[in-house]
Each structure stands twice: as structure tokens, then as C-alpha cells.
C-alpha positions in Angstrom: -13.0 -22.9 -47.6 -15.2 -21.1 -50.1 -17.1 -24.5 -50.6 -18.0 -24.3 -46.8 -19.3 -20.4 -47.1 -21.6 -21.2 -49.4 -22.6 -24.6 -47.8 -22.7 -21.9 -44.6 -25.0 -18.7 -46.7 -27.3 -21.8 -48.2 -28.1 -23.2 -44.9 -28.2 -19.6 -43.5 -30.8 -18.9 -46.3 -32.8 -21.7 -45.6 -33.6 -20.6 -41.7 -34.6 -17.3 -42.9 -37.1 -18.6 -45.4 -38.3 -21.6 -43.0 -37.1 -19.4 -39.9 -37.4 -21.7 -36.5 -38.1 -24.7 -37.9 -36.5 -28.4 -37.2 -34.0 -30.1 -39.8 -36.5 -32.6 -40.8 -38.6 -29.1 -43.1 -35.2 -29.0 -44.7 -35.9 -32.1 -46.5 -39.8 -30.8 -47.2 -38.2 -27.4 -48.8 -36.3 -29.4 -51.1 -39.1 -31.0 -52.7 -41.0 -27.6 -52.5 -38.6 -26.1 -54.6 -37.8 -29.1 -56.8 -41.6 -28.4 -57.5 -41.7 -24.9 -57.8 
């Protein structure tokens, strides 16, 4: 259950940083922050 939280807060951080956008930026914000 605690594996699913965080899998919940990581997915919950990500709309707040890319707030309103579609699934497909998820994959974009990985590589952003691979880069950065």
C-alpha cells in the first residue's frame, strides 16, 4: 500500500508542476528531468 502512495504523491506532483496537461507531457517531463 505504501508503494501505491507514493506512486499516488509522484503522479500528484507531476500535475502540479505540468498542471492540466495530457498523459502524453508525462513522457516529455521525464526526459526534461533526465536532462536537467
Amino acid at each position: 500500500k505504501i508503494k501505491v502512495n507514493v506512486i499516488q504523491a509522484d503522479r500528484h506532483s507531476r500535475r502540479l508542476i505540468f498542471s492540466g496537461k495530457p498523459k502524453e507531457s508525462e513522457e516529455q517531463s521525464e526526459k526534461k528531468k533526465f536532462l536537467m
